[in-house]
C-alpha positions as CSV (number, residue, x, y, z in Angstrom):
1,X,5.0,7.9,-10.6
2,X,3.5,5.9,-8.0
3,X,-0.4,7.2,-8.4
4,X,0.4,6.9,-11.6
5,X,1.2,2.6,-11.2
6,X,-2.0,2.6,-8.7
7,X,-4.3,4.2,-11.5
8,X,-3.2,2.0,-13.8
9,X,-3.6,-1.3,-11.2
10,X,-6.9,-0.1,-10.6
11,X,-8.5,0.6,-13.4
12,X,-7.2,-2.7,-14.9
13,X,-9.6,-4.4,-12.4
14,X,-7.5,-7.6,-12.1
15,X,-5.4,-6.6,-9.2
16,X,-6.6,-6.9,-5.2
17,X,-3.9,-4.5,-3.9
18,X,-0.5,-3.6,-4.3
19,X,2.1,-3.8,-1.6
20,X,5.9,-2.7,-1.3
21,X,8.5,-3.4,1.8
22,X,9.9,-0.1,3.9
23,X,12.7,-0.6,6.4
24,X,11.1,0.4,10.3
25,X,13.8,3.1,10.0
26,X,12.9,4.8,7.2
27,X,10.4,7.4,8.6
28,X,10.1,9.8,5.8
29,X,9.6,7.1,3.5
30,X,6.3,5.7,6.0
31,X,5.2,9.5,6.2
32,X,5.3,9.7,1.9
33,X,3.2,6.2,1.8
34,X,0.6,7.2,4.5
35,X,-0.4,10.1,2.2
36,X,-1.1,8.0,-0.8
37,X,-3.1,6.0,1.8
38,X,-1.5,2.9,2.1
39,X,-1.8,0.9,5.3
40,X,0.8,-1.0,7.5
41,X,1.4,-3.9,8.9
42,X,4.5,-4.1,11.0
43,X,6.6,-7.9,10.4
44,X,9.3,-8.5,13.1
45,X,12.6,-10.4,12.1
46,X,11.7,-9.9,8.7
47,X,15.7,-9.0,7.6
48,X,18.2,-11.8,8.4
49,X,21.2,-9.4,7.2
50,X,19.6,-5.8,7.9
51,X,19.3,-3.7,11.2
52,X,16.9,-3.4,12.1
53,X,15.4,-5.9,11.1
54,X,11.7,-5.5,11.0
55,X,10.2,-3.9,8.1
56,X,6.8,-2.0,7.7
57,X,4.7,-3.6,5.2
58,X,2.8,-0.8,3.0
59,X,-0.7,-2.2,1.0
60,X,-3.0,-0.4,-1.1
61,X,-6.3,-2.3,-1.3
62,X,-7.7,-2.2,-5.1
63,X,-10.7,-4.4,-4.8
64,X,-14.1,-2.9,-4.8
65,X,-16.5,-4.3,-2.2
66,X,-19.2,-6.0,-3.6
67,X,-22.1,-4.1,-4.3
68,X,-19.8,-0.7,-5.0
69,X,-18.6,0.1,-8.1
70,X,-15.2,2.0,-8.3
71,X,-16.9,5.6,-9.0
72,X,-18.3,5.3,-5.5
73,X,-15.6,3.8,-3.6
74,X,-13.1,6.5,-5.1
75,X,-15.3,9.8,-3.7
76,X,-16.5,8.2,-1.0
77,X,-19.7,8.3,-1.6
């Protein structure tokens, strides 16, 4: 369901990225986001009522560099 939200994102062509929170201590959820190739950013204190409190931010950039279109970034070529 989730590629299928990021396909739709991106071939819409108005978003940048999409992002989503994951608790620090979820490590099977990290592991299931790396694969779909999301990045991380790590927040500390993020949670005032949650231990732990830090929380792994998770973004997948949709915006095509300029002078790419979206063919080439998608293959990589």
């Amino acid at each position: 369901m989730l590629n299928h939200v990021l396909n739709i994102c991106e071939k819409d062509g108005t978003f940048d990225n999409n992002y989503l929170h994951v608790q620090i201590s979820s490590e099977s959820a990290v592991d299931f986001y790396r694969k779909l190739g999301l990045e991380i950013e790590t927040k500390k204190n993020y949670y005032k009522r949650i231990e732990p409190a830090d929380t792994h931010v998770l973004q997948k950039n949709l915006q095509v560099p300029s002078g790419q279109n979206a063919d080439v970034q998608k293959t990589g070529n």
